[in-house]
C-alpha positions as CSV (number, residue, x, y, z in Angstrom):
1,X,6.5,5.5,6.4
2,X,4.3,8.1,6.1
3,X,6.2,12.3,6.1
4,X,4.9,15.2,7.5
5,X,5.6,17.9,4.4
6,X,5.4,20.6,7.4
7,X,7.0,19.6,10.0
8,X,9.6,17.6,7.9
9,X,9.4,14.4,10.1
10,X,8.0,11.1,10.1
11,X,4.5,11.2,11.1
12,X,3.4,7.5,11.2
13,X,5.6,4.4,10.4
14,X,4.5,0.5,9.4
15,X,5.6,-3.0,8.7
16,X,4.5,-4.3,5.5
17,X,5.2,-8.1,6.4
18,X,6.1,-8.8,3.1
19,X,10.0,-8.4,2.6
20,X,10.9,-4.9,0.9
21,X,8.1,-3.2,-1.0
22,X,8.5,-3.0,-4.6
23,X,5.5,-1.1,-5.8
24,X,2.8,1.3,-4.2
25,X,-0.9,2.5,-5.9
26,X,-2.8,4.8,-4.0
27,X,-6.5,4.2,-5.2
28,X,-8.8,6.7,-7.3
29,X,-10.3,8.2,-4.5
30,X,-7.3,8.5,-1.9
31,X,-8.7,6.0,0.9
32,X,-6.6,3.3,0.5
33,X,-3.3,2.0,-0.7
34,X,-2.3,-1.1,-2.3
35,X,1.1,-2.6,-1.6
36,X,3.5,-5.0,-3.6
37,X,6.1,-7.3,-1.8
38,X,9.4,-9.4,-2.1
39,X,7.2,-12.1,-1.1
40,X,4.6,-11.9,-3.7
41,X,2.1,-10.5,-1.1
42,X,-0.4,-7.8,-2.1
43,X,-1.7,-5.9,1.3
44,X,-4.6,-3.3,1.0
45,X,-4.0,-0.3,3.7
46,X,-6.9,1.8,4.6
47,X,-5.1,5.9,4.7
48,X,-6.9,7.9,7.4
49,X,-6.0,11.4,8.2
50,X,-4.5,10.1,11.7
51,X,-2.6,6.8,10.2
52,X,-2.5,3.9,7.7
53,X,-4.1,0.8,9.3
54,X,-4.2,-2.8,7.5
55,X,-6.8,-3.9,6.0
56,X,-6.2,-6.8,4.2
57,X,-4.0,-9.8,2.4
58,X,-4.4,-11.1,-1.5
59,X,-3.5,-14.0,-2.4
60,X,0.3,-14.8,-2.8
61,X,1.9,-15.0,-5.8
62,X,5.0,-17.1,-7.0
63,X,7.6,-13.6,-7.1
64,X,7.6,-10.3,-6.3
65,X,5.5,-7.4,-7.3
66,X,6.5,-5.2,-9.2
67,X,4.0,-3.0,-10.5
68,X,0.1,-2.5,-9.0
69,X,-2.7,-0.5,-10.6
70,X,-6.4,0.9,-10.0
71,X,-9.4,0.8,-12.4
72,X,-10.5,4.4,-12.4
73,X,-13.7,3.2,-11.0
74,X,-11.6,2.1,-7.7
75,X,-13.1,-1.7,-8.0
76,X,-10.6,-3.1,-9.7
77,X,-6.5,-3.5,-9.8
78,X,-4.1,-5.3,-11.7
C-alpha cells in the first residue's frame, strides 16, 4: 500500500503475489522498488507519481527474503 501523507489515506494499493513481504529497497534514484517474499520471490515495481505497477519476477529462491539492497549505482542488488 502506498499512503497519502496529506490526505492521510491510502492512495494506491497491490498484491505482491508472493505470500507476506519481508523486505522492501527502494532503488538509488527513487523509480523503482524491489520486493522480498514468503515465497522466496523477488518482484521489481516500477513507482510512478500516479501508482506502482509491476515490472518484473527474479528467480525464486529456496526461503524467504529477508533483506534486499541497491548498489549505489542502481545496477546492482543483493
Amino acid at each position: 500500500m502506498e499512503y497519502d501523507l496529506q490526505a492521510l489515506n491510502i492512495k494506491y494499493a497491490m498484491d505482491a503475489f508472493g505470500g507476506p513481504i519481508w523486505s522492501m529497497a527502494a532503488s538509488p534514484s527513487g523509480s523503482q522498488l524491489l520486493v522480498g517474499c514468503e515465497d522466496g520471490s523477488v518482484k521489481l515495481f516500477q513507482i510512478t507519481p500516479d501508482k506502482i505497477q509491476f515490472e518484473r519476477n527474479f528467480d525464486r529462491q529456496k526461503s524467504r527474503i529477508l533483506s534486499l539492497s541497491w548498489h549505489p549505482s542502481g545496477t546492482h542488488i543483493a
